[in-house]
C-alpha positions as CSV (number, residue, x, y, z in Angstrom):
1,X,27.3,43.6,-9.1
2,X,28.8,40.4,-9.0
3,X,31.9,38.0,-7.5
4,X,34.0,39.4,-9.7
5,X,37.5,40.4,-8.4
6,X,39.2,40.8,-11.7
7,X,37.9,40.3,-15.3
8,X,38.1,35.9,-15.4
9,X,38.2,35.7,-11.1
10,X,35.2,34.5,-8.9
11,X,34.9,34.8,-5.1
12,X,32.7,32.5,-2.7
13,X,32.8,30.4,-0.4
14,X,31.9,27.1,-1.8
15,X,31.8,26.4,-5.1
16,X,29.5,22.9,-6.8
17,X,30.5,21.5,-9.5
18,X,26.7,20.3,-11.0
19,X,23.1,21.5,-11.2
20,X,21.7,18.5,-10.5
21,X,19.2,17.7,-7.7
22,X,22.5,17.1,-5.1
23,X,24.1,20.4,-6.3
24,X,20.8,22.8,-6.0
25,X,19.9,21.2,-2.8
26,X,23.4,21.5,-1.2
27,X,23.5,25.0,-2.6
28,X,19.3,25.4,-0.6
29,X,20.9,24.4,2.1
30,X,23.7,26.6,2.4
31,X,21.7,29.7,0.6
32,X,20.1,29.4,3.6
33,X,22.7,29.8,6.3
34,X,24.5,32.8,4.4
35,X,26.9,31.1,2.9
36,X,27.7,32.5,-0.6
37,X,27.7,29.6,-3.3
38,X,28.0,29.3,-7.1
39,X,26.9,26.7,-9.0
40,X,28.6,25.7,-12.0
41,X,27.2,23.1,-14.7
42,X,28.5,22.4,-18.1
43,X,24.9,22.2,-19.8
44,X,23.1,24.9,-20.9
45,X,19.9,24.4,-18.6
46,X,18.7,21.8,-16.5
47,X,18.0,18.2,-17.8
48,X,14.6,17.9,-19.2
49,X,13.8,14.5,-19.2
50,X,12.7,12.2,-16.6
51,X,15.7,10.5,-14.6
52,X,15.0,9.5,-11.2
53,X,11.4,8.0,-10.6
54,X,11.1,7.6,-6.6
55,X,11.0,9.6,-3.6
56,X,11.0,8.6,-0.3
57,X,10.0,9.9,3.2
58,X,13.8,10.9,3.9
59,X,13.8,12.8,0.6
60,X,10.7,14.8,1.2
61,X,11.9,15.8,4.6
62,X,14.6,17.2,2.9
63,X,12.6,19.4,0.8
64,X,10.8,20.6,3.8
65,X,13.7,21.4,5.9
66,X,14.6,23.7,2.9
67,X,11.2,25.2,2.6
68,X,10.2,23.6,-0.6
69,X,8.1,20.8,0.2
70,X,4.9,22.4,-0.5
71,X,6.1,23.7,-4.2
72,X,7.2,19.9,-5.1
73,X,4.0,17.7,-3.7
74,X,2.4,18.9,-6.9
75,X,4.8,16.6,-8.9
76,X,4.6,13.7,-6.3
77,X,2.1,10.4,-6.2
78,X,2.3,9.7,-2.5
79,X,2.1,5.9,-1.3
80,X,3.2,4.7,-4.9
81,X,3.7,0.8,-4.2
82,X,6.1,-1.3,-6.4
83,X,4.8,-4.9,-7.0
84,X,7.1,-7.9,-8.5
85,X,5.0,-9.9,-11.2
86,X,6.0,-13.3,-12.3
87,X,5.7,-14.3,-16.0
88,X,2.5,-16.1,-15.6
89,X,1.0,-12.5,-14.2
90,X,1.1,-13.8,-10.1
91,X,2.3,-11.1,-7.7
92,X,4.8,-12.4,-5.4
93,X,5.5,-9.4,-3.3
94,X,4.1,-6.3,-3.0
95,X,6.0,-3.3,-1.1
96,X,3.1,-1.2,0.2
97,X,4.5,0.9,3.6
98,X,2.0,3.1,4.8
99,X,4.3,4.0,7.9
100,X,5.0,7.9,8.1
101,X,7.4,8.3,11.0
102,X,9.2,10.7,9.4
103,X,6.8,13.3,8.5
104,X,5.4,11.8,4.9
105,X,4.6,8.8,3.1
106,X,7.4,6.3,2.3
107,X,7.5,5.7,-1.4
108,X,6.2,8.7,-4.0
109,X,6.5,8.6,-7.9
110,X,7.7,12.0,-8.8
111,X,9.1,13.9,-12.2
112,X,12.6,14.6,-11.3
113,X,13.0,17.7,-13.8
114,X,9.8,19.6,-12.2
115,X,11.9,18.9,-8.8
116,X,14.9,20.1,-9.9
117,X,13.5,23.2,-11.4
118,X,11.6,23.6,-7.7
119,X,15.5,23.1,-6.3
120,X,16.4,26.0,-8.7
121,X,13.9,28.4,-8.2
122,X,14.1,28.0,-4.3
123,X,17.9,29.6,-5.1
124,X,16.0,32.8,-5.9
125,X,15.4,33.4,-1.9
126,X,19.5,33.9,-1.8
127,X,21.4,37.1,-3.6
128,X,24.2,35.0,-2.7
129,X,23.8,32.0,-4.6
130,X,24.7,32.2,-8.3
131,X,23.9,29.0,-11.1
132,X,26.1,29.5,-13.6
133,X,24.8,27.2,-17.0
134,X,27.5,26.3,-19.8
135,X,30.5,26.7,-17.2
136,X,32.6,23.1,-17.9
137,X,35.3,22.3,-14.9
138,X,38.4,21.9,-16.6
139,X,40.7,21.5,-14.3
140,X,41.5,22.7,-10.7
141,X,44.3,22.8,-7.2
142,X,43.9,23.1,-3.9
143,X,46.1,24.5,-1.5
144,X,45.9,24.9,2.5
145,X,43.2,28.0,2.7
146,X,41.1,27.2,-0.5
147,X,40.1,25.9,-4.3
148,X,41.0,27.2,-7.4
149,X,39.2,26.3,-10.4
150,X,39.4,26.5,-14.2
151,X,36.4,27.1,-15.7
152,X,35.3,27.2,-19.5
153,X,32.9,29.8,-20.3
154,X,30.8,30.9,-23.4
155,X,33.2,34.2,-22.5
156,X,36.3,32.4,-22.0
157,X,38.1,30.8,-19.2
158,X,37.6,31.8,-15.4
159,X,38.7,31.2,-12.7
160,X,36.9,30.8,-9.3
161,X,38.3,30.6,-6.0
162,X,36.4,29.1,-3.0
163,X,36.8,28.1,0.1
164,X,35.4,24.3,-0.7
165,X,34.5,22.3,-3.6
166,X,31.8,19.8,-3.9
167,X,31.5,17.8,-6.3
168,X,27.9,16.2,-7.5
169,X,28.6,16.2,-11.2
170,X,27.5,12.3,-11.5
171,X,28.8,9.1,-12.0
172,X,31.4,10.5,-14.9
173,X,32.5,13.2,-12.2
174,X,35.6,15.4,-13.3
175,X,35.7,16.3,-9.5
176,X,36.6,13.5,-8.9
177,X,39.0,12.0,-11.6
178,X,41.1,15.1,-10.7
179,X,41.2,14.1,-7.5
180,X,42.0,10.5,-8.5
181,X,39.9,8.6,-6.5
182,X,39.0,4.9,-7.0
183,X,35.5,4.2,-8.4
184,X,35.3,0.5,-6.9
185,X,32.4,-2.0,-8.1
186,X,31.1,-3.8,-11.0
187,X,29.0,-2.9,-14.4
188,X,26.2,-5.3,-15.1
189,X,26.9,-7.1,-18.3
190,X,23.3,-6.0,-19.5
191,X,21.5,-3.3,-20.6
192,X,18.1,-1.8,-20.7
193,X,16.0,0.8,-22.6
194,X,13.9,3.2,-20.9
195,X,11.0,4.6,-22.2
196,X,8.9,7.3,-21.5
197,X,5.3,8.3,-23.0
198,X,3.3,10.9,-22.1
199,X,-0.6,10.7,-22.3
200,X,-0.5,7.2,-20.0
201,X,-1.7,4.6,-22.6
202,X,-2.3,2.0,-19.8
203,X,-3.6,4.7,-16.7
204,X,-3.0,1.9,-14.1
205,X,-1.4,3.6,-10.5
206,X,2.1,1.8,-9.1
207,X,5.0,0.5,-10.0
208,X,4.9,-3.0,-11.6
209,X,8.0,-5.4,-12.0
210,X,7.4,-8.2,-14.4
211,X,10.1,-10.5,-13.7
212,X,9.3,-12.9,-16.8
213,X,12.8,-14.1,-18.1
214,X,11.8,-14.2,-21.6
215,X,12.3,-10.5,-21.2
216,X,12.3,-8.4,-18.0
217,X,10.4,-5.5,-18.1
218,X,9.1,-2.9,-15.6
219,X,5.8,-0.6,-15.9
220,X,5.5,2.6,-13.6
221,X,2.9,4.8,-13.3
222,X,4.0,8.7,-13.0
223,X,2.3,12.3,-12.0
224,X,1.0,14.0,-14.9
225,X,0.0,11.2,-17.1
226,X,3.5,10.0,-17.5
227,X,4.0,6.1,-18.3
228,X,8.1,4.8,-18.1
229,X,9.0,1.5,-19.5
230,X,11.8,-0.1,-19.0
231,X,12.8,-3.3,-21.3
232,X,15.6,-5.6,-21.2
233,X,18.1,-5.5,-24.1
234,X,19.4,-8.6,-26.2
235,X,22.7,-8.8,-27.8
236,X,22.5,-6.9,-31.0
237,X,19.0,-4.7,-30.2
238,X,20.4,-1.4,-30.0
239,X,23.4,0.3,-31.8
240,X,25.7,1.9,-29.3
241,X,23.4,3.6,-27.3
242,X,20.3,3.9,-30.0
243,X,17.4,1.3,-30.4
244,X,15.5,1.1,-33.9
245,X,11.6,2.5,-34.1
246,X,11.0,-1.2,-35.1
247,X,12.5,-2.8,-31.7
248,X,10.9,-0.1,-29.6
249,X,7.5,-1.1,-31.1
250,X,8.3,-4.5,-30.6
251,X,8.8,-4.3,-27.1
252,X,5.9,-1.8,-27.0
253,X,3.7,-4.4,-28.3
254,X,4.0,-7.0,-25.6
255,X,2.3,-4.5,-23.2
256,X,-0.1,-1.8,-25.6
257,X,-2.7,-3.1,-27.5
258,X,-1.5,-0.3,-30.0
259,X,2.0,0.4,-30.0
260,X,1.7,3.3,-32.6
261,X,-0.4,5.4,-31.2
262,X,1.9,6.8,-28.0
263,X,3.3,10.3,-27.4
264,X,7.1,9.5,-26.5
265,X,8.9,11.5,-24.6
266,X,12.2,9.8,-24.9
267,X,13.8,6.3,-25.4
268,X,17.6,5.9,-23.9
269,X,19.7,2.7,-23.3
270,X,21.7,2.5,-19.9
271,X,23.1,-0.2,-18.0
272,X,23.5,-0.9,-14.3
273,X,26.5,0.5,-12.2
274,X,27.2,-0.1,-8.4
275,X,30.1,1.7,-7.5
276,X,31.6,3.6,-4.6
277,X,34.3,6.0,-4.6
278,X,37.2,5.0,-2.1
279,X,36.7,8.4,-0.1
280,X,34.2,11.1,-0.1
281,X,36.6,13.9,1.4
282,X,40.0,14.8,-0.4
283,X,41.6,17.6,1.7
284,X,39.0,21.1,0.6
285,X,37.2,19.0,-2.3
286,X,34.3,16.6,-1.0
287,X,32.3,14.4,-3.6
288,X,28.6,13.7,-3.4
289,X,25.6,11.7,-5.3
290,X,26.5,10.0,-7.9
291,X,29.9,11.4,-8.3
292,X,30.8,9.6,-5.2
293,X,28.2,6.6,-5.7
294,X,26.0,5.2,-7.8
295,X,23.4,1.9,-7.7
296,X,21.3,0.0,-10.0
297,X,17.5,1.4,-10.1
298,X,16.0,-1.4,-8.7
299,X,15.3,0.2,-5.2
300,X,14.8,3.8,-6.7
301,X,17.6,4.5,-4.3
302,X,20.1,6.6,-6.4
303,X,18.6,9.3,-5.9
304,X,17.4,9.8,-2.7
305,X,21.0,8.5,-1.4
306,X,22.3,11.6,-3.5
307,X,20.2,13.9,-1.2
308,X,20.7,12.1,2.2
309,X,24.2,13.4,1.3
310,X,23.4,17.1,0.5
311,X,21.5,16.8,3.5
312,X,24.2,15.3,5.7
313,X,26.8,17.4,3.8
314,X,24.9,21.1,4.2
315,X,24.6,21.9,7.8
316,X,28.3,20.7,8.5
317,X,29.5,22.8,5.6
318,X,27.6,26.0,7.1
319,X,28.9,25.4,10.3
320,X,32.7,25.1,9.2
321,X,32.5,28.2,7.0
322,X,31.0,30.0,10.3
323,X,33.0,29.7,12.5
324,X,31.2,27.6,14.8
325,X,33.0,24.1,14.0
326,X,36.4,22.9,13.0
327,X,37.4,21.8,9.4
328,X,37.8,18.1,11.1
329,X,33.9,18.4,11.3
330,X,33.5,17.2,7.3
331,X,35.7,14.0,8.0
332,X,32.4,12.6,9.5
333,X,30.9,13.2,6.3
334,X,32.6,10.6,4.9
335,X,32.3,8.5,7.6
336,X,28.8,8.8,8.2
337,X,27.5,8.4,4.4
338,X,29.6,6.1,2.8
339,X,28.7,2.6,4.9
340,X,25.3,3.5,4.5
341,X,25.8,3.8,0.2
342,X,27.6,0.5,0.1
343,X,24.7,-0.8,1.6
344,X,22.0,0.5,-0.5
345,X,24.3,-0.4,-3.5
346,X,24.5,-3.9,-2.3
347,X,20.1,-3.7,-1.8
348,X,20.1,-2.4,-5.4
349,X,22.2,-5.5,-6.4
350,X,20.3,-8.3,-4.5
351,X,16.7,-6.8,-6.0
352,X,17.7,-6.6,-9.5
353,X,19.0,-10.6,-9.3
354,X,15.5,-11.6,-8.1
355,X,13.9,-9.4,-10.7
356,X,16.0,-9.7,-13.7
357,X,16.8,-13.9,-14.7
358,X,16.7,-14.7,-18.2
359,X,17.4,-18.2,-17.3
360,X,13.8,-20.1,-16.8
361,X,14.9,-22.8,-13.9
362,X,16.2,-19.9,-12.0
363,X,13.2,-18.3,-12.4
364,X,10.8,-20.9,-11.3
365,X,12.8,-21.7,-8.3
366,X,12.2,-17.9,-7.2
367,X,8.7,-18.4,-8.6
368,X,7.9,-21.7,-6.1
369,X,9.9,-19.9,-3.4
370,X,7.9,-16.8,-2.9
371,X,4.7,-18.9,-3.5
372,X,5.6,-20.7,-0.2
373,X,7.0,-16.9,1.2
374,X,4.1,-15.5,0.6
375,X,1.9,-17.8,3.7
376,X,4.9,-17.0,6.0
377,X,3.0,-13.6,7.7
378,X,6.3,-12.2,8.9
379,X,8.1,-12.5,5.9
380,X,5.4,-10.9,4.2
381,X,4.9,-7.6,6.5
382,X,9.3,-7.5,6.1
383,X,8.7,-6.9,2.4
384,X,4.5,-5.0,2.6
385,X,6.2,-2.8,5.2
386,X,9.7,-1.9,3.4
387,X,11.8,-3.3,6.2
388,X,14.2,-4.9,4.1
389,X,15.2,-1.2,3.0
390,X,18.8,0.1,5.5
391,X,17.8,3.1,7.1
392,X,21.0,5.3,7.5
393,X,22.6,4.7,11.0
394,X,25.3,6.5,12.2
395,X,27.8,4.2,14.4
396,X,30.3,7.1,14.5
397,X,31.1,10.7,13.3
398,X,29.2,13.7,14.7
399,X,27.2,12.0,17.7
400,X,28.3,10.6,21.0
401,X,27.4,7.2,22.3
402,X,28.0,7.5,26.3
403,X,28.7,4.0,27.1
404,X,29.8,2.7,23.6
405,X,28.1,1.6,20.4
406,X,24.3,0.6,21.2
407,X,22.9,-1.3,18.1
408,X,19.3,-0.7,20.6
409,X,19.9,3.0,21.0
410,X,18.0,5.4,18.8
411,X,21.2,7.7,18.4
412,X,22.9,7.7,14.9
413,X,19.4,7.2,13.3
414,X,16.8,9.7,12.1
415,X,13.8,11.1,14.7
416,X,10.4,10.5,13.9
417,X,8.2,13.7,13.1
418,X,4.8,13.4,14.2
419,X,2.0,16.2,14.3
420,X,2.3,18.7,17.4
421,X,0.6,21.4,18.8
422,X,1.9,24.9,20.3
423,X,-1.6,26.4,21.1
424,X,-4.8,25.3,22.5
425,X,-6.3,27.2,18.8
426,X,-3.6,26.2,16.7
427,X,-4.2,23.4,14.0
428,X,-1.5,20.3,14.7
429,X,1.9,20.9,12.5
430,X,4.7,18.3,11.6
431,X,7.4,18.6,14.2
432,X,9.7,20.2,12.1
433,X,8.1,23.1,11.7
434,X,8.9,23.5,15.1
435,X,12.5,22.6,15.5
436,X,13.6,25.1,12.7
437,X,16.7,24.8,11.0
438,X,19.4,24.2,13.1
439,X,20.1,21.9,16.5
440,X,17.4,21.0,18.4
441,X,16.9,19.6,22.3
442,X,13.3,17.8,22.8
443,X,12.5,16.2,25.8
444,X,9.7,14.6,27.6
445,X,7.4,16.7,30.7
446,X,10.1,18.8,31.7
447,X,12.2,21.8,31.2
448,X,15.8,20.8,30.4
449,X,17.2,24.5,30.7
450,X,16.7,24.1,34.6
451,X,19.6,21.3,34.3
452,X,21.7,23.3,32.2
453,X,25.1,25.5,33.4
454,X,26.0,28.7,32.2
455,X,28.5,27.3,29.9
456,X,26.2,24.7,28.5
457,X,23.4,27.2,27.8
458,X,25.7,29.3,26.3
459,X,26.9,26.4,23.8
460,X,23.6,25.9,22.5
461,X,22.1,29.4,22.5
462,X,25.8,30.0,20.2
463,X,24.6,26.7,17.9
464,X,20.9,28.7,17.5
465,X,19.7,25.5,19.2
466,X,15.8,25.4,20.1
467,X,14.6,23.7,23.1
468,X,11.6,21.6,23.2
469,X,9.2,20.4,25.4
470,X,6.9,17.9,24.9
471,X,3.7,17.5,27.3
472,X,0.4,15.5,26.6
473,X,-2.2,16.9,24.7
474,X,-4.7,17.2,28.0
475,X,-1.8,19.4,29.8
476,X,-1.1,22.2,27.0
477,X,-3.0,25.2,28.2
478,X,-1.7,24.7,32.0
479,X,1.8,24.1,30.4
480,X,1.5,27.3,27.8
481,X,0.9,29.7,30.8
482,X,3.6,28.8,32.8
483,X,6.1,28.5,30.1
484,X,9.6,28.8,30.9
485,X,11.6,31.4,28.5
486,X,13.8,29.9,26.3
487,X,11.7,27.2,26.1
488,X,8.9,26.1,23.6
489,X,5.7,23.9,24.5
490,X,4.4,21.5,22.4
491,X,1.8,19.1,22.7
492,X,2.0,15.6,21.9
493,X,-1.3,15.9,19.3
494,X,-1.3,12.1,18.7
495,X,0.9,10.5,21.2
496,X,3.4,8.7,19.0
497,X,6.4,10.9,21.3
498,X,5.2,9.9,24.2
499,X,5.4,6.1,23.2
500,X,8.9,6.8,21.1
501,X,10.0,8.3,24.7
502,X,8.3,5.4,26.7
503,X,10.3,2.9,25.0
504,X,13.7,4.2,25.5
505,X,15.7,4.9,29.3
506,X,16.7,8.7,28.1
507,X,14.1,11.4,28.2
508,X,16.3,14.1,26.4
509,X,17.2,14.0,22.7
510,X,19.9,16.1,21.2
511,X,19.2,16.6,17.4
512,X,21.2,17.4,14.7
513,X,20.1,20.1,11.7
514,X,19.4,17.0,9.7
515,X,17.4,15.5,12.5
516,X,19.7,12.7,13.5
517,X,20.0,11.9,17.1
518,X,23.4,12.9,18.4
519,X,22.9,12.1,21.3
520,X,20.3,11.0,24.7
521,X,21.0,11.4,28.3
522,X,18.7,11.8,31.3
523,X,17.9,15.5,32.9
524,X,20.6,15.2,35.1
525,X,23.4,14.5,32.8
526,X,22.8,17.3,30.1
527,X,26.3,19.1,31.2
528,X,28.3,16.2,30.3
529,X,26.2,15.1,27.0
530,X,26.5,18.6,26.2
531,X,30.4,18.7,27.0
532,X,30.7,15.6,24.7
533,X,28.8,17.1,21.8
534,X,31.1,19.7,21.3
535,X,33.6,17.4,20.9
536,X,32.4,15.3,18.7
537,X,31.1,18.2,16.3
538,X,34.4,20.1,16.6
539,X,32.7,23.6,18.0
540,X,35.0,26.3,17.7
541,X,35.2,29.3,20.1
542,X,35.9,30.9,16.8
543,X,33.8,34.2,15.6
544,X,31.3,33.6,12.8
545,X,32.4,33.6,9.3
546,X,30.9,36.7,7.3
547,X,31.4,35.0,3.7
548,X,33.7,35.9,0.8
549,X,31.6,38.8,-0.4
550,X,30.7,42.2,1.4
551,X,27.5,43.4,2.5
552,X,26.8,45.2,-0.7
553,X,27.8,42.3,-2.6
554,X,25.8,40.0,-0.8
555,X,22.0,41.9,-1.6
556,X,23.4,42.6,-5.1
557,X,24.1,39.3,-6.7
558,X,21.4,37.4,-8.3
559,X,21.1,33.7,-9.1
560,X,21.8,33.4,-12.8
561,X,19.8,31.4,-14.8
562,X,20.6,32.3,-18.0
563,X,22.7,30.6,-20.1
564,X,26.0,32.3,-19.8
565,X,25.2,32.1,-15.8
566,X,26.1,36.3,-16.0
567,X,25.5,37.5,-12.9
């Protein structure tokens, strides 16, 4: 049994348009709240070649809040640094963070198509997710209650009806043309080749930059023996989009001592985009990853800004659908995401100028610049440590700022997740493991239920909030047998919350699903924090949604993988 309301008609309640990691994280997400999603993709199976290179700490936290970290570490190189070579062979700066304050290291090499097939399989958990493979988006309308879509199937046309759309069908995005939404920015006027081999002919770890302006070039080491190159094109090296055996070994030669013995995977031209669509909400259809941004590679950004957005985009969507928040809840979406992809776009830019001059002046004026950079030891930690990098920081949207925008406050920004302890015989755990999957109250040495009304316990027990208290590590078994109900102990296993809490006024932290802070306030003023929350996240005293399909339906439906996506 199946959606199916008629012979071409689909049922759910959101519908994404792509199968790509933003689509089949957003659907992880929302599988998991018990929202009933299909996935639609025009290919016939996910993309099988190596895309996206680099994962960060943000990204992996991601995986873990949808229970799949463990199944993707296998396809990860954890602490991968990226060093910028100068022709002559001198490393001028190296980008080696070893900071884990979110849970896992900051840079990781990984194989994007074993990710998204971990993505995909994680859909099995939910009988109410369906992929549908070799389903093309022709054409769709919205109207007040919900989306309509055309679909092209191997059977025919379809249609599907839903109650959102989300686009994440890339930088070429039918969601959005329909739509009509400005793709603002710039191409860059060259292009590159990529290549990949398998069977590593240089077996060297990291990621290498070699900014020599006779040609640029970049060298980085991947899991599973995998070697990508990446080689600046010259006017007239490739036709359209294909680059002759006997330029590939060319450029192969400068850096193997035998260009003809390699396994290649793939070689494929591409150029450099920064754009930015001119919104990411358009009445019931919402556009994310690429589809609503996209950035040169130079940062390895493009694709972990893709998932902040599923990640940003998935709770909010579960909570409209419901019942607990208003529609006006996915405005701050938009809001929230979009100034922070303008300014990894504009990171993207600045890194591929200093990497990529043909002209030789300009490139020994960076040369004899970093040289002298390099003795500076602050400027050196800003680039070792990754400073340079925006974190996401919410000024506005689905958080409250009591007295006004703090640019010192740790609300709008992401929460560290150190190790913590919940028994005297337990081994330590990241801190999400505690917190589970929705809201979250932590707070330093005391119990915050003790300051809390009726009304405001009643908000957050609605929300499926968990409340957290943190104590040293010396005071857990004292603690644990005087626990107050409602209310879970943890201990503070390597005291990095007790000095994140000692250096800010506000001893209670409101966190969002994605672990944002929404919002700090002292014991005492958890009523009126609370009352402010539920404005700014648009809680509705609505009842919860119970999803486009039946019970029955719901355990019935399995996630199609097959080509015709039949369900």
């Amino acid at each position: 049994m199946d959606t199916r309301t008629s012979q071409f008609d689909l049922r759910c309640d959101v519908v994404i348009v792509g199968a790509g990691p933003v689509g089949l994280l957003t659907a992880n997400y929302l599988g998991a709240q018990g929202i009933n999603v299909i996935v639609i993709d025009g290919g016939s199976a996910l993309i099988d070649y190596p895309r996206g290179v680099g994962m960060d700490d943000e990204c992996l936290r991601s995986f873990q809040a949808v229970g799949l970290s463990d199944a993707v570490l296998p396809h990860t190189t954890s602490f991968h640094w990226m060093r910028f070579v100068t022709g002559s062979g001198r490393c001028f700066a190296s980008i080696e963070p070893r900071t884990d304050e979110f849970g896992w290291p900051r840079r990781n090499a990984f194989i994007q198509p074993l990710a998204d097939r971990v993505l995909l399989d994680g859909l099995a958990r939910y009988p109410h997710v369906s992929v549908r493979f070799s389903h093309t988006l022709e054409s769709f309308t919205q109207d007040a209650n919900s989306v309509t879509l055309r679909v092209k199937t191997p059977d025919g046309d379809t249609r599907i009806s839903a109650r959102y759309l989300v686009g994440a069908d890339g930088g070429r995005s039918t969601v959005r043309k329909v739509l009509d939404i400005p793709f603002e920015g710039k191409t860059d006027a060259n292009r590159w080749v990529v290549i990949d081999l398998r069977n590593d002919p240089l077996g060297t770890p990291n990621a290498y930059m070699h900014c020599d302006p006779a040609r640029p070039y970049v060298s980085i080491a991947l899991p599973h023996g995998i070697r990508r190159f990446e080689f600046m094109l010259f006017p007239g090296e490739a036709e359209g989009d294909v680059v002759s055996p006997e330029t590939l070994r060319l450029m192969l030669s400068r850096v193997l001592p035998d260009p003809d013995r390699i396994d290649m995977i793939r070689a494929r031209v591409y150029t450099h985009n920064g754009r930015l669509a001119a919104r990411f909400r358009q009445d019931r259809a919402i556009l994310a990853g690429d589809a609503a941004h996209i950035m040169p590679v130079w940062q390895g950004q493009g694709y972990n800004s893709g998932m902040r957005d599923a990640t940003n985009l998935g709770w909010k969507l579960a909570m409209v659908i419901n019942g607990l928040a208003d529609d006006a809840l996915l405005d701050t979406y938009g809001e929230e995401r979009r100034e922070h992809a303008a300014a990894m776009i504009a990171l993207s830019q600045t890194a591929g100028k200093i990497f990529s001059p043909t002209n030789r002046a300009v490139a020994a004026l960076r040369d004899g610049v970093t040289w002298l950079l390099n003795y500076i030891p602050p400027v050196k930690r800003y680039f070792v440590e990754m400073r340079f990098k925006p974190m996401p920081r919410y000024r506005s949207g689905a958080l409250v700022y009591p007295a006004g925008v703090d640019t010192a406050s740790p609300v709008g920004r992401m929460f560290i997740q150190p190790r913590v302890t919940t028994d005297i015989v337990a081994l330590p755990v990241k801190l999400d493991e505690v917190l589970g999957t929705s809201f979250a109250i932590v707070c330093w040495g005391n119990d915050p239920t003790y300051w809390m009304s009726a009304e405001t316990r009643q908000l957050w027990q609605r929300l499926g909030t968990r409340i957290i208290s943190v104590r040293p590590n010396t005071q857990l078994a004292h603690e644990l047998a005087r626990q107050p109900e409602g209310v879970t102990i943890v201990a503070d296993t390597d005291g990095r919350l007790k000095e994140w809490f000692g250096n800010h006024s506000a001893s209670v932290v409101f966190l969002r699903p994605d672990r944002f802070v929404a919002g700090m306030c002292l014991p005492q003023q958890i009523d009126a924090m609370s009352l402010s929350l539920e404005q700014a996240l648009h809680v509705t005293d609505q009842p919860a949604h119970q999803g486009a399909l039946d019970d029955a339906s719901h355990a019935a439906m399995p996630v199609a993988l097959a080509a015709n996506g039949a369900g």
